[in-house]
C-alpha positions in Angstrom: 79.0 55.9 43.0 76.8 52.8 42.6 77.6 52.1 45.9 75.8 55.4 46.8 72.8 54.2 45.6 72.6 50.9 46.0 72.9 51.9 49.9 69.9 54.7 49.2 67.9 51.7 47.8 68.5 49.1 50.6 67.5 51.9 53.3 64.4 51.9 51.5 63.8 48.1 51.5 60.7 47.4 54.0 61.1 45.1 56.5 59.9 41.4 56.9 57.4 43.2 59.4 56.2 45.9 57.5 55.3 43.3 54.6 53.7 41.7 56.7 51.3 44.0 58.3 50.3 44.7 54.5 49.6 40.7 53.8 47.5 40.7 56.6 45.3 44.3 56.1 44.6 42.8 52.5 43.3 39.7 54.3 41.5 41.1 57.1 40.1 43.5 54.1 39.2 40.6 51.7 37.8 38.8 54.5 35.3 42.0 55.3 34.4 42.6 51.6 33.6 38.6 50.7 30.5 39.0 52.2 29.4 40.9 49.0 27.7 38.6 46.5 29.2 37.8 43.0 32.4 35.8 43.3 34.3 38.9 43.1 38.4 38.1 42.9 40.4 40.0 44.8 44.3 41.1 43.5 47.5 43.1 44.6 47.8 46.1 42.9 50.2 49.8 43.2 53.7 49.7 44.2 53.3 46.7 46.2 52.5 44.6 43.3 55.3 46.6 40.6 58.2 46.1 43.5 58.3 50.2 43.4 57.4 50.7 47.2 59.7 53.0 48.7 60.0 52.7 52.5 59.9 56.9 53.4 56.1 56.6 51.6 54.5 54.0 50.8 50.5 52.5 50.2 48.6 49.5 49.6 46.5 48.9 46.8 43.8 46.3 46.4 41.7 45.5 43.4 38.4 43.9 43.5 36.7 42.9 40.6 33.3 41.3 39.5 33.0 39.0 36.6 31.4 40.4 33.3 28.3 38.5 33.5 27.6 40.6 36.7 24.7 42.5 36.3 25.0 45.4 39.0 26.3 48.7 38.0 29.5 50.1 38.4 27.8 52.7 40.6 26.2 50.0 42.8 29.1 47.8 42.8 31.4 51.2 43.6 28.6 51.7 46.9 28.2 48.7 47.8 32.0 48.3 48.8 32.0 51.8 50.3 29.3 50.4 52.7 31.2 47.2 53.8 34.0 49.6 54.2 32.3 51.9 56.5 31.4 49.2 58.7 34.8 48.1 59.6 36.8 51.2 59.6 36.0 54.6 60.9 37.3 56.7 58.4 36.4 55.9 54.6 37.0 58.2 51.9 35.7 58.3 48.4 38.2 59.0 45.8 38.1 59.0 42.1 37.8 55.6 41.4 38.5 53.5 44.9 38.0 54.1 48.5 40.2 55.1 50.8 41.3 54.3 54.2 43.9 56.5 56.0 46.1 55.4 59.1 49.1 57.5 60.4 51.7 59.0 59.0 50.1 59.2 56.0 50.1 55.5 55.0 46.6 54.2 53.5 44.9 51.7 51.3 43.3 52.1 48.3 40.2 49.8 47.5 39.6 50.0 44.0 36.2 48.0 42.6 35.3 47.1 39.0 34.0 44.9 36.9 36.1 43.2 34.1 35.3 43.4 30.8 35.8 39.4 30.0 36.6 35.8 31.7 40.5 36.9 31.5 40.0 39.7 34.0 42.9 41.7 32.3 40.6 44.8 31.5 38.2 46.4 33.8 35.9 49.2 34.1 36.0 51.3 37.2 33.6 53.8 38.6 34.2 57.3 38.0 32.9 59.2 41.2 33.6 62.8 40.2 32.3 62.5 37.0 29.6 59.4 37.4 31.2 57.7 34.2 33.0 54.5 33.6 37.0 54.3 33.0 38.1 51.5 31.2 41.6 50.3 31.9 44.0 47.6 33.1 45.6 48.0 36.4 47.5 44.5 35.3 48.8 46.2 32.7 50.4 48.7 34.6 51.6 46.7 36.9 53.4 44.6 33.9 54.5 47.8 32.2 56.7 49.2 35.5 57.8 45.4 36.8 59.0 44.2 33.4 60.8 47.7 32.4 64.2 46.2 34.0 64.2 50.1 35.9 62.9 49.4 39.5 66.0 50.7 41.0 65.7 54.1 39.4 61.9 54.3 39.5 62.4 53.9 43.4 64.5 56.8 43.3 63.0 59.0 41.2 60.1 58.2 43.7 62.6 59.4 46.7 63.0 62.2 44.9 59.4 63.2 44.8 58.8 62.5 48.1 62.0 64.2 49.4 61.6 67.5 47.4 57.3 67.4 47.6 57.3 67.0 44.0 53.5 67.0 43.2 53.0 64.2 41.6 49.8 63.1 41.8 49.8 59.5 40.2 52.9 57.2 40.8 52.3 55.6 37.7 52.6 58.6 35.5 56.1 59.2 37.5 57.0 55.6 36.8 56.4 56.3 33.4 58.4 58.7 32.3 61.2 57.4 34.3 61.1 54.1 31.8 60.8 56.6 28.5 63.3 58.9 29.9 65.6 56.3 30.6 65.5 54.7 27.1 68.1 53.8 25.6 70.7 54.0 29.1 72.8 51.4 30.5 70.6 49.9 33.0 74.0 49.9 35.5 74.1 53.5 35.2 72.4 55.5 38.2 74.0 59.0 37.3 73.0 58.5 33.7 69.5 57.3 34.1 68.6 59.9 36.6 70.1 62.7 34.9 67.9 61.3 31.4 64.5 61.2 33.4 64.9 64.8 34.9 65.8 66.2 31.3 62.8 64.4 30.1 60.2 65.4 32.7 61.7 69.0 32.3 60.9 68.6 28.6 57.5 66.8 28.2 55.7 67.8 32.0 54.0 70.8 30.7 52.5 70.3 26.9 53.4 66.8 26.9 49.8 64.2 26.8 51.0 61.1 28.4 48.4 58.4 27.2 47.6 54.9 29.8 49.1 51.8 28.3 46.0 50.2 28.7 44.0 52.9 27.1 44.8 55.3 24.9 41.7 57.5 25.7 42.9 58.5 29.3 45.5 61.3 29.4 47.8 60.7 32.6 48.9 64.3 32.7 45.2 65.7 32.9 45.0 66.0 36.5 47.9 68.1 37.3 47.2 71.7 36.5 49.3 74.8 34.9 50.9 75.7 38.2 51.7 72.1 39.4 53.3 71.3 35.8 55.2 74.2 36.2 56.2 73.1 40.1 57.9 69.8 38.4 59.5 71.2 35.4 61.2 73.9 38.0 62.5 70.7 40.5 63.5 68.8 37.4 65.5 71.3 36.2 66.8 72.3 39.7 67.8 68.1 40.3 70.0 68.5 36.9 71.5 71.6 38.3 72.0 70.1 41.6 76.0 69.8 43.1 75.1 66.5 44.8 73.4 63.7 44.7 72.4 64.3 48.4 70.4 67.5 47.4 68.0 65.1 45.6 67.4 62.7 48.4 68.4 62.9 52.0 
């Protein structure tokens, strides 16, 4: 059985290649957006950074924040990225908090500006597009969270899963997060186990259940998925524990 999925995981390995096609977007990316005054600092972020990527889907995040002292707005600083984007790239999309820019088959990067809230650069506050606010978290902190769990191998395939079935997830971070609490307390060894924990707990917590960000207790995780897409995961959670193979979850 391990072998099973250990042999899941490695197909999902990226290559040498692939890595490197993402080592040099954020470069060619850094390189376009340094133009911008303020001695931003530029960082890895998503499943790149966590060693969660999963080869069937995967992104690239990258973080750029200012110093505290800077004096710009989060709106302006928010803009003034989206502009630099625009110039480089012919499609740029706003999104909540970053910009995006798509490429085929679905991959695409995520730009995400801020502005940290002290000389450690730990905590940040982004710019809130849909609702012209400020969100205070700690992307580093999620990062730490998911890499220092000691369950990569099953967050990958909890993240198969997803993709497989179109589970409708909409962060990977809340999904990574409830595979670590659902796991607690399991042999770490123990694929079967482990899996079978996370889809009882997602089945159990997805619909009622206010999942709060380790970096700030203020933003709920589960508030973007409404009634109907709660209901979509609790039903393919409950169908994966029901489920007479393994290969019904994931090929």
């Amino acid at each position: 059985m391990s072998q099973y999925f250990n042999n899941l995981l490695s197909s999902q390995d990226l290559t040498i290649a692939e890595i490197q096609t993402l080592q040099n977007l954020r470069t060619e990316i850094q390189t376009q957006l340094s133009v911008l005054s303020g001695n931003p600092r530029f960082y890895y972020a998503g499943s790149y950074s966590k060693g969660s990527m999963i080869r069937t889907r995967y992104d690239l995040d990258i973080v750029i924040y200012w110093p505290h002292t800077t004096i710009s707005s989060l709106e302006t600083i928010y803009s003034a990225v989206g502009n630099v984007l625009r110039r480089h790239w012919k499609f740029v999309n706003p999104k909540t908090v970053c910009w995006e820019i798509p490429f085929s088959n679905g991959f695409h990067i995520d730009v995400v500006p801020g502005r940290a809230l002290d000389s450690t650069f730990l905590n940040a506050n982004l710019y809130r597009s849909d609702k012209k606010s400020s969100l205070k978290t700690s992307l580093k902190t999620h990062i730490d969270k998911v890499k220092k769990s000691g369950r990569l191998p099953v967050i990958r395939l909890m993240k198969l899963w997803k993709e497989r079935r179109q589970i409708p997830f909409h962060k990977s971070f809340l999904l990574e997060l409830m595979t670590i609490e659902g796991c607690a307390g399991k042999n770490y060894d123990d694929f079967p186990g482990q899996l079978m924990a996370c889809f009882g707990y997602i089945r159990d917590n997805i619909e009622n259940y206010t999942f709060n960000d380790p970096a700030n207790s203020n933003n709920n995780l589960l508030e973007d998925l409404n009634h109907s897409e709660r209901k979509k995961i609790k039903t393919a959670a409950e169908n994966a524990i029901a489920a007479e193979s393994w290969n019904q979850l994931f090929v």
